[in-house]
C-alpha positions as CSV (number, residue, x, y, z in Angstrom):
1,X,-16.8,-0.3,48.2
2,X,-15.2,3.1,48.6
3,X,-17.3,4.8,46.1
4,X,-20.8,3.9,48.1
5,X,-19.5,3.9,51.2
6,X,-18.5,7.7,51.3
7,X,-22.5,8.0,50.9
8,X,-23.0,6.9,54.6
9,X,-22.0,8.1,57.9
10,X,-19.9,5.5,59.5
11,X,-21.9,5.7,63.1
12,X,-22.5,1.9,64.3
13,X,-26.2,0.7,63.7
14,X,-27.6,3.2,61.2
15,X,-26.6,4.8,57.9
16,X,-27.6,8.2,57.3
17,X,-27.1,10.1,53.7
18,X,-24.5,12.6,53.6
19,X,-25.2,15.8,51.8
20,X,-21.3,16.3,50.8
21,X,-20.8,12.9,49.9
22,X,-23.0,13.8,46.8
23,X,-20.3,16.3,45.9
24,X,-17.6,13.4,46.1
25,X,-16.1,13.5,42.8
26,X,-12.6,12.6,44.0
27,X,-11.8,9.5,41.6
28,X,-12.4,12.1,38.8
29,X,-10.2,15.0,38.1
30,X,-11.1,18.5,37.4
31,X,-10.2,18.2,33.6
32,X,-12.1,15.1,33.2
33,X,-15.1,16.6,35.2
34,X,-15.2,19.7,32.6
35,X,-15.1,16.8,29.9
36,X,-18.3,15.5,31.2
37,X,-19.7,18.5,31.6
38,X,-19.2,19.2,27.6
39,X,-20.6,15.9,27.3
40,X,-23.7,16.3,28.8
41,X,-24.4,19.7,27.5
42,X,-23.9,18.3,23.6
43,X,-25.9,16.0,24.6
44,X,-28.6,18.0,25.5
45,X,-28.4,19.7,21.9
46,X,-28.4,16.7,20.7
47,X,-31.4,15.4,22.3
48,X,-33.1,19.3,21.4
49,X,-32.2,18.4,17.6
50,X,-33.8,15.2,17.8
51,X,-37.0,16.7,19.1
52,X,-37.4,19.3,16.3
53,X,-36.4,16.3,14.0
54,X,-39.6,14.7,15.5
55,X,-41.4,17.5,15.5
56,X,-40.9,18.1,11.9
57,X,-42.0,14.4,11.2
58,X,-45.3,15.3,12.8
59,X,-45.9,18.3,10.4
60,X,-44.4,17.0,6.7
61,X,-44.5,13.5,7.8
62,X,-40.7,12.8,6.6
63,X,-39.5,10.3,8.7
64,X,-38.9,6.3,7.3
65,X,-36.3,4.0,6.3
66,X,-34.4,6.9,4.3
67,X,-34.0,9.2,7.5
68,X,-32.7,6.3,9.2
69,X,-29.9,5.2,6.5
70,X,-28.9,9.3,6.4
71,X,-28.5,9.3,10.3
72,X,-26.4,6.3,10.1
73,X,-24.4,7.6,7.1
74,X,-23.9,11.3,9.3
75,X,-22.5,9.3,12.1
76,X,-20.4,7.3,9.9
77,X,-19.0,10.7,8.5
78,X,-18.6,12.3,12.1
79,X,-16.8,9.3,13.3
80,X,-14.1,9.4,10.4
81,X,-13.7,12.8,10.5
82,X,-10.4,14.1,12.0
83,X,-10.6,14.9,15.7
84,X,-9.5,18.2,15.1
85,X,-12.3,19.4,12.7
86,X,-14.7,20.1,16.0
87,X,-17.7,22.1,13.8
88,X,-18.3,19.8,11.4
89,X,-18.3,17.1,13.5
90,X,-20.8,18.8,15.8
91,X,-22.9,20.4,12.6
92,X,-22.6,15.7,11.8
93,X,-24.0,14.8,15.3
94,X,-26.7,17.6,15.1
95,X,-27.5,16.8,11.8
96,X,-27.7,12.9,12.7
97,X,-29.7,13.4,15.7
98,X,-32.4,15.3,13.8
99,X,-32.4,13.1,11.2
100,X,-32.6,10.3,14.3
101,X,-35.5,12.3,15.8
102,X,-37.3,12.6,12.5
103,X,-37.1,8.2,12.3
104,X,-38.8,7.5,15.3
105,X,-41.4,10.0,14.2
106,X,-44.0,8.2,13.4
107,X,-43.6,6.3,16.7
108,X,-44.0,9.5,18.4
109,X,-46.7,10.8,16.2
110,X,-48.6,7.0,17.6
111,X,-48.2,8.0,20.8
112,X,-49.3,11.8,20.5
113,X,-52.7,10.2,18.8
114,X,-53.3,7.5,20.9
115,X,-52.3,9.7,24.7
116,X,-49.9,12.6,24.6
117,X,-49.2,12.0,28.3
118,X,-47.5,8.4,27.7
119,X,-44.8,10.4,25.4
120,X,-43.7,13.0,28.5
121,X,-44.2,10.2,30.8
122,X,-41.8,7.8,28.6
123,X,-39.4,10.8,28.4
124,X,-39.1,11.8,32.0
125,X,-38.9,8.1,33.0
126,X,-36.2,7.9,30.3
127,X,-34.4,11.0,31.4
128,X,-34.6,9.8,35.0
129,X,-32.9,6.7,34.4
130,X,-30.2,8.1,32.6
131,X,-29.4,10.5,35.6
132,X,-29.4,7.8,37.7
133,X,-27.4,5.5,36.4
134,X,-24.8,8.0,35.2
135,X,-24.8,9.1,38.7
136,X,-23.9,5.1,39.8
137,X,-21.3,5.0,37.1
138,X,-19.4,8.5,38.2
139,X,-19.4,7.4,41.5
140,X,-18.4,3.4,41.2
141,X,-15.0,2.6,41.4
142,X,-12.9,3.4,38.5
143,X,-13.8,0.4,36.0
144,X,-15.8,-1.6,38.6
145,X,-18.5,-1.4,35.2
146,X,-16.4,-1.9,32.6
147,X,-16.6,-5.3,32.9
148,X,-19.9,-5.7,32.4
149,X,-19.5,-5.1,28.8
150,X,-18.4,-8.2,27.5
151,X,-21.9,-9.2,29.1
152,X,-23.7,-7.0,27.5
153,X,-22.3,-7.4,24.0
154,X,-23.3,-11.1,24.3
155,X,-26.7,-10.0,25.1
156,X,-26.9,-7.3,22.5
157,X,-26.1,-10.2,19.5
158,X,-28.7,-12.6,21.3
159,X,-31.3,-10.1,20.9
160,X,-30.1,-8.9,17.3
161,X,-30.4,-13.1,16.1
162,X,-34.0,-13.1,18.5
163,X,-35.3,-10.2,16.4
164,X,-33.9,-11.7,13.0
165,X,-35.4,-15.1,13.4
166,X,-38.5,-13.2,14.3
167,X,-38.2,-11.3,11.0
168,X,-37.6,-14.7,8.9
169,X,-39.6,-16.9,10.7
170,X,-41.9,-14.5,12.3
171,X,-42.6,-14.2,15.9
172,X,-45.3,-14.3,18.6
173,X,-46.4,-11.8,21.4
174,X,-44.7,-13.6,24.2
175,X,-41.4,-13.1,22.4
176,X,-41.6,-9.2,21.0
177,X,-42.4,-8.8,24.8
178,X,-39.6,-10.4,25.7
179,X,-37.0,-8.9,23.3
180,X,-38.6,-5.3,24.5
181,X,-38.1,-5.8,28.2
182,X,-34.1,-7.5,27.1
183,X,-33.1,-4.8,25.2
184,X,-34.3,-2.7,27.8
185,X,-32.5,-4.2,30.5
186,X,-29.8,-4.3,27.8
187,X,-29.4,-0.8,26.8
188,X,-29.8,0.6,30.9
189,X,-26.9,-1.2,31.5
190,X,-25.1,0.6,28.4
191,X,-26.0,3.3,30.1
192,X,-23.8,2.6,33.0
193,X,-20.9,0.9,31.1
194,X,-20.5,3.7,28.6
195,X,-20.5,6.6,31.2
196,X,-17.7,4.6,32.9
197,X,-16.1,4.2,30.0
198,X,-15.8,7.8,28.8
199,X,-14.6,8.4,32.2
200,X,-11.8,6.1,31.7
201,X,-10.9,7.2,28.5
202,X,-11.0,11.0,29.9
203,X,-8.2,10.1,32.5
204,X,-6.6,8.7,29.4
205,X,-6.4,11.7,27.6
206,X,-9.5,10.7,25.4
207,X,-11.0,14.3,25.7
208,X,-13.2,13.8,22.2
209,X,-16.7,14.7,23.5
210,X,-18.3,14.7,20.3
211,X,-18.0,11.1,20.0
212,X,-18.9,10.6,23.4
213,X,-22.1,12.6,22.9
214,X,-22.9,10.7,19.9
215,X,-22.7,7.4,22.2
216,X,-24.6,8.4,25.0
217,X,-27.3,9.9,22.8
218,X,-27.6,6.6,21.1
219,X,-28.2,4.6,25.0
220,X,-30.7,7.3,25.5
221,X,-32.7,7.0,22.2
222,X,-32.6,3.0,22.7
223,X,-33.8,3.5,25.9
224,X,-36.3,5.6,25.5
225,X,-37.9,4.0,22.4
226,X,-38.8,0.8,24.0
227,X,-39.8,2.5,27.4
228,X,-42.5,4.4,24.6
229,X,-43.2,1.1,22.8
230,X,-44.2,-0.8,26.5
231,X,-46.3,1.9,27.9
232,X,-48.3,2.3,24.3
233,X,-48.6,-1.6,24.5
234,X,-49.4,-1.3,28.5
235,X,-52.1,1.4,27.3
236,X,-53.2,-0.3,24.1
237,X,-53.9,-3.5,26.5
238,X,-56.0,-1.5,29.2
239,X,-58.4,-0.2,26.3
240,X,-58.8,-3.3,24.8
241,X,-59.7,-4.9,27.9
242,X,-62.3,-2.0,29.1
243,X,-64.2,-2.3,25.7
244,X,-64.4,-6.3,26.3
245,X,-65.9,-5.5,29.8
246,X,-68.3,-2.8,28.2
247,X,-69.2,-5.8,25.2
């Protein structure tokens, strides 16, 4: 692989990092590298607008089922919005992240109760994966990912019909573990395939980073919320057993 193997000195028997191969951007062109870096810096508002979203859960506890439907409905409006109409599709995604940020509130506001240090621990584990795999999908070959998706959309509709029998017929602990750690796996991979993807449609002449934003932010948040929910379970688990062994 000609991506990877730029990483490693070719000297026979060993394989030593390379400090310039981690500048070695050459599949990606200078416009689509100033793409990304647009991306990743909306993202970062994004990700700030979702915080204050949260944060403003935790004082006028405003987050529920109607923040969620007006997140979707903003991102509904951003994506139909003309390409050309850049402010009010970034006023949209700020506006949808907040409201985002403001849904998964009360989650947060379970973890800051129960241990505030599982909620930055969740978050830098969170934002550490993303770097990472990011990082693999920029330098992978050009679409070695992309066929991963197909994959990954059949996974993503085996867990959506998992969690809707578990809503109908309901479902035990064995199996919400399971469909935590699967989307997990799920959504990481996202991560990877969507980067890729953007990049693709960069060299395309797809230079819409608004909408690209909107769908990394979205791998991060799913990403990040069931990272949160395992820990506080992990956590929850520990305490319970401690007060048996106290009993």
């Amino acid at each position: 692989m000609d991506a990877f193997s730029s990483f490693f000195d070719s000297q026979p028997g060993s394989r030593s990092w390379n400090y310039d191969s981690l500048k070695n951007f050459r599949q990606i062109s200078a416009a689509v590298q100033n793409h990304l870096k647009r991306v990743y810096l909306t993202l970062c508002c994004a990700l700030v607008a979702s915080a204050f979203g949260a944060y403003l859960h935790v004082l006028w506890n405003i987050g529920g089922i109607l923040t969620t439907i007006a997140s979707i409905g903003s991102m509904i409006w951003l994506l139909t919005c003309p390409a050309y109409e850049q402010q009010k599709r970034l006023s949209l995604l700020f506006l949808s992240t907040l409201l985002q940020g403001a849904s998964i509130g009360p989650l947060i506001k379970v973890a800051i109760d129960f241990d505030p240090s599982i909620l930055i621990t969740a978050f830098v584990g969170t934002a550490l994966a993303f770097v990472c795999f990011s990082a693999a999908a920029m330098l992978a070959r050009r679409r070695e990912y992309l066929y991963l998706g197909g994959l990954l959309s059949s996974g993503l509709s085996m867990l959506m019909w998992l969690q809707f029998a578990s809503w109908i017929f309901g479902g035990s602990a064995s199996m919400f573990k399971f469909e935590l750690y699967f989307g997990l796996l799920i959504f990481v991979g996202y991560m990877v395939v969507d980067t890729q993807e953007i990049i693709e449609k960069a060299h395309l002449g797809d230079m819409d980073y608004v909408k690209h934003s909107l769908t990394l932010f979205t791998d991060f948040v799913a990403v990040f919320v069931r990272i949160l929910i395992i820990m506080l379970k992990n956590s929850a688990d520990k305490e319970e057993k401690k007060k048996k062994r106290r009993d």
